[in-house]
C-alpha positions, 0 to 999 in steps of 0.5 A, a space after each residue: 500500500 505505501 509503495 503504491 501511494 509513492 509510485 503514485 505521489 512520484 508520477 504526480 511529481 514528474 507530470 507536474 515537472 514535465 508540465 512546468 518545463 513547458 515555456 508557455 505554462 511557466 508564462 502563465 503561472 508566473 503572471 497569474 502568481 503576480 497579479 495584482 502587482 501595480 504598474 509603476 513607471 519605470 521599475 523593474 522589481 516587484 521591491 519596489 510596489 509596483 513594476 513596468 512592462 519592461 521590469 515585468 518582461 525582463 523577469 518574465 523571460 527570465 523565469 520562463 527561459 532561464 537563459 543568461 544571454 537571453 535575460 541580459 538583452 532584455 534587461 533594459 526599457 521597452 525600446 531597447 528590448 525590441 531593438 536588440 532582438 530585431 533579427 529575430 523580428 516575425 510577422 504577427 500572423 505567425 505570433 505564438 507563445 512565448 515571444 516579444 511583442 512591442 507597440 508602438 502606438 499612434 498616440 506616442 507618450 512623451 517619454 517615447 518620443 526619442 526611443 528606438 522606433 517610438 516603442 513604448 510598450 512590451 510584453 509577452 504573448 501566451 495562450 490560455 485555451 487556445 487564444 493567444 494573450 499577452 501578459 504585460 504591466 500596464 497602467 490600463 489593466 491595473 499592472 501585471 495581468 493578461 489582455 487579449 492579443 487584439 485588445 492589446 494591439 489596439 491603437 497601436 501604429 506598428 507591432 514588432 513580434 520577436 521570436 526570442 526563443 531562436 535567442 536561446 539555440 544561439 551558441 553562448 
């Protein structure tokens, strides 16, 4: 009886193992543990009470990745993040969790006006049952949460979809 719960209690561990490797899995369960964190203009930590969309996906990828190279190219503001990954740069009809996206918007917030492309906005598009999301620090949704992919492409003038997963099976 003891050996059969432990063969039992073993194989719940690995499935949750297994599941929890998955990239867009570990997305989700990192924002979903985050919600409710306040958006907050230029802070890239959760000590600070509050994050913006560029702190928000530095820690993001690094959760779901895991991959040194990787973190340092996002740790830095939403412009630069698009900017030093742009080779890897995909149209959106091919989006897929996992990836980068940034706006450009039609309205341009001052403190976009000189940035790379007028970029000021990030996140990280996911998939919870079977659409595609972006999970992001906003100001419009209250700070960390999801927005659905057309919701957040509202307004926007350009989008830039980065494939950062292609950044990883680079040679480090």
């Amino acid at each position: 009886m003891m050996n059969r719960l432990l063969i039992m209690l073993l194989g719940v561990l690995l499935m949750n193992t297994a599941l929890a490797t998955d990239i867009n899995t570990k997305g989700i369960t990192y924002t979903y543990n985050h919600v409710g964190i306040k958006y907050h203009f230029g802070k890239k930590s959760f000590r600070t009470g509050g994050i913006d969309c560029s702190g928000y996906v530095r820690l993001l990828v690094n959760h779901m990745y895991m991959n040194n190279k990787l973190t340092q190219i996002v740790d830095t503001y939403a412009a630069n993040q698009i900017h030093r990954t742009l080779k890897y740069r995909v149209e959106l009809k091919n989006a897929k969790p996992g990836m980068l996206i940034g706006a450009r918007y039609l309205d341009v917030p001052s403190f976009a006006k000189n940035r790379f492309k007028k970029i000021s906005h990030v996140g990280v598009i996911l998939e919870i049952k079977g659409k595609l999301v972006v999970a992001q620090s906003a100001k419009t949704i209250g700070g960390v949460g999801f927005t659905s992919l057309s919701d957040f492409l509202l307004g926007v003038d350009e989008v830039f979809i980065i494939d950062i997963k292609k950044i990883t099976k680079k040679k480090e």
